[in-house]
N, C-alpha and C positions, 0 to 999 in steps of 0.2 A: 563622729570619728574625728580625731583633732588632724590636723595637718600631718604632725611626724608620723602618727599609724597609717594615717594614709599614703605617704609614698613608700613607707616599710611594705605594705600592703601590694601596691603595686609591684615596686621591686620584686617581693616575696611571688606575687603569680607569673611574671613574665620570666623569673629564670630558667635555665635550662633543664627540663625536664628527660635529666639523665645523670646517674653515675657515674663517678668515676674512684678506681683507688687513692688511699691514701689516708689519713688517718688527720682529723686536723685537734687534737688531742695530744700531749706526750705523757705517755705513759711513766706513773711512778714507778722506779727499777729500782731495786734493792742496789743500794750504793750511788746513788743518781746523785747529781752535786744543789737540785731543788731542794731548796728547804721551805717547810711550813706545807699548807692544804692545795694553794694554787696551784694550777700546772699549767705548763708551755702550751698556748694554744694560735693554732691559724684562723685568722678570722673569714672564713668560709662558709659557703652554704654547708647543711648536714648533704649531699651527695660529692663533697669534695671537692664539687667543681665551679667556676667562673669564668666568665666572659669577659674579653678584652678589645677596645678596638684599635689601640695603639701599640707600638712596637716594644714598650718598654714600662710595662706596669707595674702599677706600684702595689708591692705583696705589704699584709700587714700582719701580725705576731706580737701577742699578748707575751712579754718575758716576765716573769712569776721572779721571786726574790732566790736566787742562786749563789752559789760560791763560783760558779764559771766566770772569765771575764771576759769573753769572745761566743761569738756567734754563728754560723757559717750559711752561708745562703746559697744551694745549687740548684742551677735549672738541667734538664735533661732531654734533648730533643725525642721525635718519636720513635727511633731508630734506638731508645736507650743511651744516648753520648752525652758525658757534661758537657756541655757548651758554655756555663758561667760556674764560677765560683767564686765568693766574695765572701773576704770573713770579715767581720764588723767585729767593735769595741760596744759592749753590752753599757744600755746606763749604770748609774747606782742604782737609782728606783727599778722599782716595777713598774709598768705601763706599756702601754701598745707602741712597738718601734717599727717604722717604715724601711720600707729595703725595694732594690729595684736592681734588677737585672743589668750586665755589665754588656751582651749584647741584645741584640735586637732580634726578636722574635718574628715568624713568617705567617702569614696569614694564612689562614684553612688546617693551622696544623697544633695538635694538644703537645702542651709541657709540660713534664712535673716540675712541680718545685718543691724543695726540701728546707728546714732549716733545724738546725740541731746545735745545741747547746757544748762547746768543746768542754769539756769539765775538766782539763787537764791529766798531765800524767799520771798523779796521782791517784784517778776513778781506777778503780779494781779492775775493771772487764770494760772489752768497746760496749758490750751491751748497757752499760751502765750509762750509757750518753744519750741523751733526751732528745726526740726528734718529734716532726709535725710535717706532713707533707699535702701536697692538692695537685689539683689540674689547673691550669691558662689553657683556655683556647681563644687564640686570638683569631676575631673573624673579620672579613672583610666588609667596610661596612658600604650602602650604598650611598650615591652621590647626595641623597637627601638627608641623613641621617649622619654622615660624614659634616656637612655643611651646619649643623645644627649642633653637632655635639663642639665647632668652634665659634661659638655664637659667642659674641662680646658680651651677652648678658648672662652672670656663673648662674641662675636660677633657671634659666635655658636650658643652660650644659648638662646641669643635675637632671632636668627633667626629662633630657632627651636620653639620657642615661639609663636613669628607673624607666623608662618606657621603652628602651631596647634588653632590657635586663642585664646591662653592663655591670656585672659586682664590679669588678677593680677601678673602673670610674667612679662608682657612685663612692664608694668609700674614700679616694683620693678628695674628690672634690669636697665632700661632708668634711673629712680631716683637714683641709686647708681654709676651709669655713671657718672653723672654728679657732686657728690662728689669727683671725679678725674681731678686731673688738665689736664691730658694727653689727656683726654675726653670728658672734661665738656663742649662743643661748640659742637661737633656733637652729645652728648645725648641729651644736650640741644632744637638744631634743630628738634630731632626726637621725644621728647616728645612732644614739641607745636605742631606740625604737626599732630600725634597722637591725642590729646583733639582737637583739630581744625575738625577730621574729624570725630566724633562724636557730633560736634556741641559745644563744650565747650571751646571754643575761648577767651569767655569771662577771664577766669583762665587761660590760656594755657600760660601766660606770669609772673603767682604768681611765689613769690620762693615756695622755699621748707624751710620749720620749724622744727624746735626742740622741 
């Protein structure tokens, strides 16, 4: 087993072994402003859900080639209240665009997160607007595992990450990998391997966006 399947592998058994709503998929809608085959996708386990150990995680979102030029990113505490919204400026390309919450999430308690494609006035119906949504539950971690996920050495960080089943870390720290020259071929490698073993193959080979 090469290295990247193997901490895909990992990753892939220590997640949380539980659903949650949400849909990380956007559904093609008759009048949708996606054009071509690809579609809006959250990069998520297939139960919706991820782990967090930090206050403000970084969400990620495959944006498929569109006529929208904005974005909207809402979190929702568990009470149902928005607590953030943020509307971002879509690239030209397509690829995986990072987004991160405006405040700070509380420990022991699930979020949704949404993000949906504004298509302008012009879409026919609100139904015609493309969305993708998941769970954060940000947990509290322990003093060992706290201590370790800030270790000076980023191959520390990642591994203490895939062995807590932290998705929104592991994926944070892989995606900032690979803005290094020194790294960008084995983050690379371990990222697709990662989307590949939660079924999201399809993306596992987009860039990464600005």
């Amino acid at each position: 087993m090469s290295q990247a399947n193997s901490l895909a592998a990992r990753l892939r058994a220590n997640l949380p072994n539980r659903g949650a709503p949400g849909s990380r998929f956007g559904g093609a809608t008759r009048g949708s402003c996606v054009m071509g085959n690809q579609r809006l996708t959250a990069l998520l386990p297939s139960t919706n859900l991820g782990q967090t150990a930090v206050a403000k995680p970084t969400f990620f979102v495959f944006v498929p080639t569109s006529t929208a030029s904005q974005g909207e990113l809402v979190i929702t505490d568990p009470q149902n209240r928005d607590v953030s919204t943020t509307v971002v400026r879509l690239p030209a390309q397509p690829g995986i665009l990072a987004l991160q919450p405006t405040v700070e999430l509380n420990p022991g308690q699930d979020y949704r997160w949404s993000f949906t494609l504004l298509c302008g006035a012009d879409a026919d119906d609100p139904s015609a607007m493309v969305s993708v949504s998941g769970v954060v539950e940000r947990i509290q971690p322990s003093t060992d595992l706290a201590k370790k996920l800030a270790a000076n050495n980023v191959g520390d960080r990642l591994s203490a990450a895939v062995d807590a089943g932290l998705w929104y870390e592991t994926l944070a720290i892989l995606a900032d990998l690979q803005r290094q020259m020194t790294t960008k071929d084995m983050a690379r490698s371990e990222w697709q391997a990662v989307l590949s073993a939660v079924g999201l193959e399809a993306i596992a080979h987009a860039p990464l966006v600005q």
